[in-house]
C-alpha positions as CSV (number, residue, x, y, z in Angstrom):
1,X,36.4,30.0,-56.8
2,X,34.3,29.9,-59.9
3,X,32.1,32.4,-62.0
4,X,34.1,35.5,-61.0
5,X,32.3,35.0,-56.6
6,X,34.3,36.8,-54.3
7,X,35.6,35.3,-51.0
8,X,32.7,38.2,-49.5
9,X,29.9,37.0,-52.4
10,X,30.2,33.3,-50.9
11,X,29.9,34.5,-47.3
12,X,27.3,37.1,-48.1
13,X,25.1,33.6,-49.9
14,X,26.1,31.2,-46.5
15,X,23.0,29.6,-45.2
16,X,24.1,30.9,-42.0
17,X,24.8,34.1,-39.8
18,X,27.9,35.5,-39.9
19,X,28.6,38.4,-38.1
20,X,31.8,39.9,-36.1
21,X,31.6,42.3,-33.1
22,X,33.6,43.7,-30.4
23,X,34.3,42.7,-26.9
24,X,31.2,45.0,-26.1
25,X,28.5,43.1,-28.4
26,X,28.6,46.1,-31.2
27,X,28.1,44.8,-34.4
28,X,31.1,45.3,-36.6
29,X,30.2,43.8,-40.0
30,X,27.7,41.0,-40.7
31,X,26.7,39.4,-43.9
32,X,22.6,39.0,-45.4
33,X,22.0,36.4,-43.6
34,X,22.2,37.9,-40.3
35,X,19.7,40.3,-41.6
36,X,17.1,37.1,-42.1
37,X,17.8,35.2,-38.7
38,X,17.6,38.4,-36.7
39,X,14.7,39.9,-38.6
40,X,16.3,43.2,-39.0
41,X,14.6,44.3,-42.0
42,X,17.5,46.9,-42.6
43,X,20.5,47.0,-44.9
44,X,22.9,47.4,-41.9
45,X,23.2,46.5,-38.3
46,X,27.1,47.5,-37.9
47,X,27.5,50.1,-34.5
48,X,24.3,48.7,-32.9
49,X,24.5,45.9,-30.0
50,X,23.9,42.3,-30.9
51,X,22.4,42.1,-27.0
52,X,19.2,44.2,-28.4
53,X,18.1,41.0,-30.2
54,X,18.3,39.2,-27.2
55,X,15.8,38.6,-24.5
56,X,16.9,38.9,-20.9
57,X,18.0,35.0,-19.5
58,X,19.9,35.3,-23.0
59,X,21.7,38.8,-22.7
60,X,23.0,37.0,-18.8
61,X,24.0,33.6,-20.6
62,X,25.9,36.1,-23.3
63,X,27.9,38.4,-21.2
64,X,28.3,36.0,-17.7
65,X,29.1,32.9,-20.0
66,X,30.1,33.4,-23.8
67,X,32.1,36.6,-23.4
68,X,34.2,35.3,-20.6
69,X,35.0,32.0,-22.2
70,X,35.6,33.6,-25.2
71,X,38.5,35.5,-23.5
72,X,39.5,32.8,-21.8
73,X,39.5,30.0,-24.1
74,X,39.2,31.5,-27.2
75,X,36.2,29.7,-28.5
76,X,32.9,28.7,-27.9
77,X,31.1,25.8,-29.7
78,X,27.4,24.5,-30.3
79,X,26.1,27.1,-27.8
80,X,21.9,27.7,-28.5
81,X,21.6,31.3,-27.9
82,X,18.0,32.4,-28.7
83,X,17.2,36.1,-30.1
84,X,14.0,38.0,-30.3
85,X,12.8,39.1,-33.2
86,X,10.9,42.4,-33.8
87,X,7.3,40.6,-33.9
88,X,8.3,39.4,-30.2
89,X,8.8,35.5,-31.7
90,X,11.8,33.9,-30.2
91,X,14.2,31.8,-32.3
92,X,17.3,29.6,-30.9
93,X,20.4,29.3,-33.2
94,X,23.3,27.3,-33.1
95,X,26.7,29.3,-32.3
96,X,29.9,28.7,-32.6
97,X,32.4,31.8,-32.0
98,X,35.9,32.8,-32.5
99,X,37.8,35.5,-30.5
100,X,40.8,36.9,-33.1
101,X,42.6,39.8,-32.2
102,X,44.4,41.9,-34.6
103,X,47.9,42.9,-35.5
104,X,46.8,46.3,-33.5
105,X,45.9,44.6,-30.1
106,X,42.1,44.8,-31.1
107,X,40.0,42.0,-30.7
108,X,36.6,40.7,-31.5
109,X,34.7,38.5,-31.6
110,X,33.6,36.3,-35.2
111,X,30.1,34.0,-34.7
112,X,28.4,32.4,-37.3
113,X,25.2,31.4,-35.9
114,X,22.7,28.4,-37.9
115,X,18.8,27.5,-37.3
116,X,18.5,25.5,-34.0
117,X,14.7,25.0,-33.8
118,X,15.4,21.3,-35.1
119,X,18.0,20.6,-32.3
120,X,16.0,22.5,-29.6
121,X,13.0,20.5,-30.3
122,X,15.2,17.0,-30.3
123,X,16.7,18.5,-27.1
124,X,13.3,19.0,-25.8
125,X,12.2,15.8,-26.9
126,X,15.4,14.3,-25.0
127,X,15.0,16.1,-21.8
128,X,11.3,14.7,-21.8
129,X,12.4,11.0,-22.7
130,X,15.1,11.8,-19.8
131,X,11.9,12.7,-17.8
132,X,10.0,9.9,-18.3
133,X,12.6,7.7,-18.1
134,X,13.5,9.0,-14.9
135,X,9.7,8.8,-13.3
136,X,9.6,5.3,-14.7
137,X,13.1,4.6,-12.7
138,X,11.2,6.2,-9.4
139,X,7.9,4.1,-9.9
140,X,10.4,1.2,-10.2
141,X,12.1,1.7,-7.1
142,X,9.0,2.2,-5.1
143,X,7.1,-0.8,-6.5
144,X,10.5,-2.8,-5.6
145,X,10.8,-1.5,-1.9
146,X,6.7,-1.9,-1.9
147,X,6.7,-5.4,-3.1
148,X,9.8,-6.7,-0.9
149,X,8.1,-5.0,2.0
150,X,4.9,-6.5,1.1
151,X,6.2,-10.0,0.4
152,X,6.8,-10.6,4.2
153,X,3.6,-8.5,5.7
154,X,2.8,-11.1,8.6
155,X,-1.2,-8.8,8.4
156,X,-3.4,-6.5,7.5
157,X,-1.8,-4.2,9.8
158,X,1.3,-4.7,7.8
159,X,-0.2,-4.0,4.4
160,X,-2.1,-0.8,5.3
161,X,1.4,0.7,6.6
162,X,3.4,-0.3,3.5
163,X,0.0,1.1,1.0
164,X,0.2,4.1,2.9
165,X,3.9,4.7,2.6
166,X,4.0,3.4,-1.0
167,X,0.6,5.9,-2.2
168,X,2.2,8.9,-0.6
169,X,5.7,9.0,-2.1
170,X,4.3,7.9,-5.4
171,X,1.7,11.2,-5.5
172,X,2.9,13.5,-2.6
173,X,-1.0,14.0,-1.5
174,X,-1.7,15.9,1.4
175,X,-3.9,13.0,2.8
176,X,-3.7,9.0,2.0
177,X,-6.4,6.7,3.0
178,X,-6.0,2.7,2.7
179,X,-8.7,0.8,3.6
180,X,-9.1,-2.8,3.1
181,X,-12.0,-5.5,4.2
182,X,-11.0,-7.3,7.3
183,X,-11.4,-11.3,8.2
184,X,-14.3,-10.3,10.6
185,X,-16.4,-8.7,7.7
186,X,-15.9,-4.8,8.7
187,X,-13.2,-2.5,7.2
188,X,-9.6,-1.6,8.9
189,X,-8.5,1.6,8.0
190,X,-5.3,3.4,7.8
191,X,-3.9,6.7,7.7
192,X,-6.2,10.3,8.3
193,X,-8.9,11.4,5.6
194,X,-9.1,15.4,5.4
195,X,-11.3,17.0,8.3
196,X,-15.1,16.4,8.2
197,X,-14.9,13.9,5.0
198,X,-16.7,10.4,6.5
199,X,-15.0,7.5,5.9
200,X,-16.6,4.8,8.1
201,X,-18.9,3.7,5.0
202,X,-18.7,0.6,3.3
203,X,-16.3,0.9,0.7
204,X,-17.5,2.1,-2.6
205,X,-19.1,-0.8,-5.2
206,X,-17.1,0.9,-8.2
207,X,-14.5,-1.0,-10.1
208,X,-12.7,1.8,-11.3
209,X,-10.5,4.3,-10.8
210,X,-11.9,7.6,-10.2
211,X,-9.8,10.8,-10.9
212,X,-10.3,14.1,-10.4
213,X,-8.0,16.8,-11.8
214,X,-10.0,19.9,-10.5
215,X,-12.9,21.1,-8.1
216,X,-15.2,21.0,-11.2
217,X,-14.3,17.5,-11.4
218,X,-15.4,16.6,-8.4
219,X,-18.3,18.3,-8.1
220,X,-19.4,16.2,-11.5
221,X,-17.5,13.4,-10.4
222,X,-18.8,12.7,-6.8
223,X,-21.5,15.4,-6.5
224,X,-22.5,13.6,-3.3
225,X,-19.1,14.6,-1.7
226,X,-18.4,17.9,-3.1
227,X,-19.5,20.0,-0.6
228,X,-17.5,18.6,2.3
229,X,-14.2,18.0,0.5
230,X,-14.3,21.7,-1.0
231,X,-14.7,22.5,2.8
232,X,-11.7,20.1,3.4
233,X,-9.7,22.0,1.6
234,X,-9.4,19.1,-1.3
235,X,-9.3,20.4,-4.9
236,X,-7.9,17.0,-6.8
237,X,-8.1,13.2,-5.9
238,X,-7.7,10.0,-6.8
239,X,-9.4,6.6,-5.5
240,X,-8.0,3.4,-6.7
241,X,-9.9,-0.1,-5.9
242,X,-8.3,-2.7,-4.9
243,X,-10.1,-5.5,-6.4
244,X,-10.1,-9.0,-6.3
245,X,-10.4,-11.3,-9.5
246,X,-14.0,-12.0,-9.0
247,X,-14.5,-8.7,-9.3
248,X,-15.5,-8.3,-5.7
249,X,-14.0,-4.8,-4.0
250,X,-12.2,-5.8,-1.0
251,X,-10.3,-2.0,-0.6
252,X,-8.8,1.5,-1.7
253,X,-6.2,3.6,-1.8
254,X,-7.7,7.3,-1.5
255,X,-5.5,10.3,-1.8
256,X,-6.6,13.9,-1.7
257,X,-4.5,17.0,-2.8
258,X,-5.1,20.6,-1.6
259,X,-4.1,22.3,-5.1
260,X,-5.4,21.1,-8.7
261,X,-3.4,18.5,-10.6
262,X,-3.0,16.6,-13.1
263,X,-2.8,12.9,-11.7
264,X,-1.1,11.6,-15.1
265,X,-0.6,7.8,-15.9
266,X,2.4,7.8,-13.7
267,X,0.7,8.2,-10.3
268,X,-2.2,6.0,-11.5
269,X,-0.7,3.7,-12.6
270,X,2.2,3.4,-9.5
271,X,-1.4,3.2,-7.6
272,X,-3.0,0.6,-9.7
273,X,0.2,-1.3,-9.7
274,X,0.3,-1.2,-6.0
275,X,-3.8,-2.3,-5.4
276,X,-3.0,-5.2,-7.9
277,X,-0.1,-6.2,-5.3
278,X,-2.3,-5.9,-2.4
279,X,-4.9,-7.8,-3.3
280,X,-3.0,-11.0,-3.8
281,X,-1.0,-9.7,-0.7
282,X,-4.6,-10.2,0.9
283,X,-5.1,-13.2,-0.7
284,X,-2.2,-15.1,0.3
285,X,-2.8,-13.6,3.7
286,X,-6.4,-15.3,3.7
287,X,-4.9,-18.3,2.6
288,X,-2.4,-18.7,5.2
289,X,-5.2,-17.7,7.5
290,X,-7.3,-20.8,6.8
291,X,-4.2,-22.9,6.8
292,X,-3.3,-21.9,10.0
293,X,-7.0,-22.7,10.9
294,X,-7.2,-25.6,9.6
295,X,-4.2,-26.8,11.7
296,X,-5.6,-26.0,15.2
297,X,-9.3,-26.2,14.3
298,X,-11.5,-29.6,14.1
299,X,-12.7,-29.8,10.7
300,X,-16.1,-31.4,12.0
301,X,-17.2,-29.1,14.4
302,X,-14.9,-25.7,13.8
303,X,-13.8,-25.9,17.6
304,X,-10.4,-26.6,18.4
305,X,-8.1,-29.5,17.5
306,X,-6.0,-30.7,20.2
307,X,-3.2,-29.0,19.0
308,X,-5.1,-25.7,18.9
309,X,-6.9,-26.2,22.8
310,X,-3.0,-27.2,23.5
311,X,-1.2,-24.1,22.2
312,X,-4.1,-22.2,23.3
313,X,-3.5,-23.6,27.1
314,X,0.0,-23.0,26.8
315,X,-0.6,-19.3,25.8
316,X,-2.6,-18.8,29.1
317,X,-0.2,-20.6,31.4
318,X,3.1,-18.6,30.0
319,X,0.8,-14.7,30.4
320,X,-0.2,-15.7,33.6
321,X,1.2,-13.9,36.1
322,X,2.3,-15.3,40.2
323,X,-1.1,-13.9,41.8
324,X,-4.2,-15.4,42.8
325,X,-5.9,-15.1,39.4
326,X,-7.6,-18.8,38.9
327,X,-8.3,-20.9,35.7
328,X,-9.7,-24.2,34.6
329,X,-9.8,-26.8,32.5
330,X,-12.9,-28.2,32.0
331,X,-13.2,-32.2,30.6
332,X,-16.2,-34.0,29.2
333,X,-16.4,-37.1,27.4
334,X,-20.6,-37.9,25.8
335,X,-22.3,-40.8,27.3
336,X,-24.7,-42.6,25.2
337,X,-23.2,-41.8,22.2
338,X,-21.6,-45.0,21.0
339,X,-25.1,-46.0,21.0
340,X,-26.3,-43.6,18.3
341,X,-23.3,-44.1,16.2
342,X,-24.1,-48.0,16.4
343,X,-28.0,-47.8,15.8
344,X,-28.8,-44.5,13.7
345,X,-25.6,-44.7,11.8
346,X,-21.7,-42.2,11.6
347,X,-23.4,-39.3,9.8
348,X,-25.9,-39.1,13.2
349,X,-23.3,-39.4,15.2
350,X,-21.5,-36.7,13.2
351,X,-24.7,-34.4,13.3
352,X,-24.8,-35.2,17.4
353,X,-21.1,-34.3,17.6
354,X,-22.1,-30.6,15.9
355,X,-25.0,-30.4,17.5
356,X,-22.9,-31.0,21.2
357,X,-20.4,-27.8,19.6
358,X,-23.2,-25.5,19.0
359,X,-24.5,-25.8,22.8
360,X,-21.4,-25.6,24.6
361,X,-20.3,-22.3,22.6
362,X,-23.5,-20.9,23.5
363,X,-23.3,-22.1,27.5
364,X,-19.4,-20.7,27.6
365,X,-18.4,-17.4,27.2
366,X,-16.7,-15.7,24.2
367,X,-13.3,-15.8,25.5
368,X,-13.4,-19.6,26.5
369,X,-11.4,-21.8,24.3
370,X,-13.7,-24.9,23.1
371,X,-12.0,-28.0,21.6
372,X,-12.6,-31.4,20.4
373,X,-9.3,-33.9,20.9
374,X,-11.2,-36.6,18.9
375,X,-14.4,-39.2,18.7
376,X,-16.2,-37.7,21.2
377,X,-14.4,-36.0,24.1
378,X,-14.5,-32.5,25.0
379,X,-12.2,-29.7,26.5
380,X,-13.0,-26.4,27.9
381,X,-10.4,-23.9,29.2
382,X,-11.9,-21.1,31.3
383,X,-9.9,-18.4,32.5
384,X,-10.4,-16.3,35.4
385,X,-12.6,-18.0,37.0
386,X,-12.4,-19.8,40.8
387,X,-13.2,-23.4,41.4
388,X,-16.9,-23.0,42.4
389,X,-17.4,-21.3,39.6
390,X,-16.1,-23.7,37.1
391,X,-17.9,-26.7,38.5
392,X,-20.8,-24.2,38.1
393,X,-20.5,-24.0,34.3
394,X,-19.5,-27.8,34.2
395,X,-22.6,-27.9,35.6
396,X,-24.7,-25.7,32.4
397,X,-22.3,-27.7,30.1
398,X,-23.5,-31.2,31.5
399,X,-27.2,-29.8,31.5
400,X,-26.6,-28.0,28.0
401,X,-25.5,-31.9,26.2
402,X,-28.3,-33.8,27.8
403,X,-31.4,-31.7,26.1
404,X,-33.2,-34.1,23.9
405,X,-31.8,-34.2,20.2
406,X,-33.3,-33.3,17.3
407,X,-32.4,-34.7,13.6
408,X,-31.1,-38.3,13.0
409,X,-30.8,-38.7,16.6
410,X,-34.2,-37.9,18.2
411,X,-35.3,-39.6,20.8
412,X,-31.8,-41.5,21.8
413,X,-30.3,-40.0,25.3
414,X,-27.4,-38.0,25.3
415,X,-24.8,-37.3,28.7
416,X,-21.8,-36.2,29.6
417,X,-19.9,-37.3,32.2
418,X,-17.1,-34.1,33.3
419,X,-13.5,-33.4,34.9
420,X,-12.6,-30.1,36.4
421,X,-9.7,-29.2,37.4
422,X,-8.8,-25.5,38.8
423,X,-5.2,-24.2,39.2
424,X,-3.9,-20.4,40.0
425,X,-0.6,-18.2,38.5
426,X,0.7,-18.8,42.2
427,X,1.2,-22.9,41.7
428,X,4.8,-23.6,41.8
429,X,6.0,-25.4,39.8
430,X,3.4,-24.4,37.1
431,X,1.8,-27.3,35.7
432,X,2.4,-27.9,31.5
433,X,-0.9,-28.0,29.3
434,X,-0.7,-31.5,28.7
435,X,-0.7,-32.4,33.0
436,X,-3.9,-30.2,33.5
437,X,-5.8,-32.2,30.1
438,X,-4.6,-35.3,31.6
439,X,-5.6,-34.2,35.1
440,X,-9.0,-32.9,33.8
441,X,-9.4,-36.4,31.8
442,X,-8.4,-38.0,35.2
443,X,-11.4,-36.6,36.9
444,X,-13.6,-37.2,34.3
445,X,-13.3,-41.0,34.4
446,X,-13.7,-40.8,38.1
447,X,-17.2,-39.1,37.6
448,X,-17.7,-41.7,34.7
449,X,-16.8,-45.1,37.0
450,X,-18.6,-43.1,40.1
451,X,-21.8,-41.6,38.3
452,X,-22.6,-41.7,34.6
453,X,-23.0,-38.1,33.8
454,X,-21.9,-36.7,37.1
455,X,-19.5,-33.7,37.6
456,X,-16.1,-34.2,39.6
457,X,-13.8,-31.2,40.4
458,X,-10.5,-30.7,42.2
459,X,-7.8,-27.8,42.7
460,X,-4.2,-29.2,40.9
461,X,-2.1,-30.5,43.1
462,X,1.5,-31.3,41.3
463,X,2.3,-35.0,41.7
């Protein structure tokens, strides 16, 4: 000790509180310093309670936590106990206390208490970072489970399940709408809008996502909608695209919320992150689409390969049930039409071969499979339908190819010379796909040798 300081000078000059009470909280002694940090404003504090200073949550944490420790352990350290100052401004400081008990049997209690607004604001700072970190774990997770799930959607119907999942844990909204473009040109929808708001409109041109924190948002937002979502009960949303990279919307991801919020980057962008994913989800979707065309379809005339008519057949002859219900396969093969490929050249004979597609998909019905097995013979399978009846559209179909031609053709005659051949569910044993083309192609050739452009038609009978 230098310059004739006392042991009581140096504490009396410390940069922090220190004070010593009893067991009750009653200020005992207490050097300047307490003064400042408490702004006391006196010369003394000693008799009155150290709990006035403190606000309520930290008068509990002092007498349920600090005091029983205190006589239990002994000690308490790097505990941020905040006091109230006269002005009402609140300020955390750092303890650390000491119970020490006399050579009487009297004990109390010694603190020394330093600034804590730099740790409480790092603490703070931590507890957010913790925060964030811990949303950006959640989004994480749900974009994983989302794209795993999304990686083997066989559909459409399987993406608008796993959107609407995905949207609603990721923002808790009270409704969630996905809607996405379908192969057929409409819009397939899932999931339940709030009551009264339309949404069987094309989807909405925008680009962008559109957020709205409050009713005053929407009302500037989508003034159009106001009025029927405040009656919905909605007071926030948020609609997210989903957009392909043409630019071209091809769906969105619509939540609505019955209280205000404020929809931060976290839920837009788990719900950006999520359209992104769906769109090439759609994509490779289309894709697989047209490849699984491709396969069973005739690349000439869009009707079905003979792998397609095939598979097709083979469909209707495993659903068909033992009963009377009656089908047919329906065989034509074009007469006259080696002559136009000879004399007016392939790309005639290719218009011919469209032009033959077009009329027999308007003469059949919508649910008739239509195929080309190559050059320039033609299957139709027709079910529910009796005998008479398919030799009556064999009939149309034979009348349908021989109408004069148009284009590089015009003028050269066109036939069709046509197989039927009618079976029920009851057959037993139930003919394969393959025996009713061949049987159908059988008949054909008989009408061929027999008639040039004539119709033959027979029940199966299994050989």
């Amino acid at each position: 000790m230098t310059g004739g300081e006392s042991a009581a000078d140096l504490v009396d000059a410390a940069p922090a509180a220190i004070l010593a009470v009893d067991m009750t909280g009653v200020v005992l002694v207490h050097n300047r310093k307490t003064l400042d940090w408490l702004g006391a404003g006196e010369d003394s504090l000693v008799g009155r309670n150290l709990t006035e200073w403190m606000p309520p949550a930290a008068r509990m944490l002092y007498e349920t936590q600090v005091v029983p420790r205190l006589v239990e352990k002994g000690r308490v350290r790097e505990l941020v106990l905040e006091i109230r100052r006269p002005d009402g401004s609140r300020h955390p400081l750092l303890v650390n206390a000491d119970r020490r008990v006399d050579d009487a049997g009297s004990a109390r209690i010694v603190i020394v208490a330093m600034d804590a607004i730099g740790r409480s604001a790092f603490e703070r700072e931590l507890v957010e970072t913790r925060r964030t970190a811990d949303a950006a774990h959640r989004e994480l997770a749900l974009l994983q489970d989302a794209t795993g799930r999304l990686a083997v959607a066989r559909g459409l119907e399987d993406l608008g399940r796993v959107l609407i999942d995905a949207a609603g844990q990721a923002t808790q909204s009270a409704w969630t709408v996905v809607r996405l473009a379908d192969h057929g040109g409409g819009v397939s929808t899932w999931g339940d809008p709030p009551f009264g708001v339309d949404q069987d409109e094309g989807l909405r041109a925008g680009s962008d996502q559109v957020i709205c924190h409050d009713p005053d948002d929407i009302v500037r937002t989508l003034p159009g909608s106001a009025h029927a979502l405040n009656r919905a009960g909605v007071e926030s949303l948020i609609l997210t695209p989903v957009v392909r990279q043409d630019g071209r919307v091809i769906g969105e991801i619509c939540c609505w919320f019955r209280r205000p919020r404020t929809l931060g980057p976290d839920e837009a962008g788990t719900l950006v992150a999520l359209a992104r994913q769906a769109e090439r989800v759609v994509e490779h979707l289309r894709l697989q689409d047209r490849l699984r065309h491709d396969a069973s379809h005739d690349g000439l005339t869009g009707l079905f390969n003979r792998a397609g008519l095939s598979a097709r057949l083979t469909e209707l002859l495993t659903t068909a049930d033992l009963s009377e219900r009656s089908s047919a396969v329906i065989f034509l093969d074009l007469d006259g039409f080696k002559a136009i490929n000879d004399l007016r050249g392939h790309s005639a004979g290719d218009e011919v071969l469209r032009t033959v597609a077009e009329r027999l998909v308007r003469v059949c019905r919508s649910g008739d499979a239509i195929g080309r097995l190559g050059g320039d013979e033609f299957v139709i399978v027709v079910d529910h339908v009796d005998r008479d009846d398919a030799s009556g559209l064999a009939g149309r179909v034979r009348d349908a190819v021989s109408a004069p031609l148009a284009g590089a053709a015009e003028g050269m005659p066109l036939s069709a010379s046509v197989g039927v051949i009618s079976w029920t569910g009851a057959d037993d044993p139930r003919p394969s796909a393959d025996e009713l083309i061949s049987a159908a192609d059988e008949e054909m050739y008989t009408a061929k040798r027999l008639l040039s452009g004539g119709v033959r038609s027979r029940t199966w009978l299994h050989r």
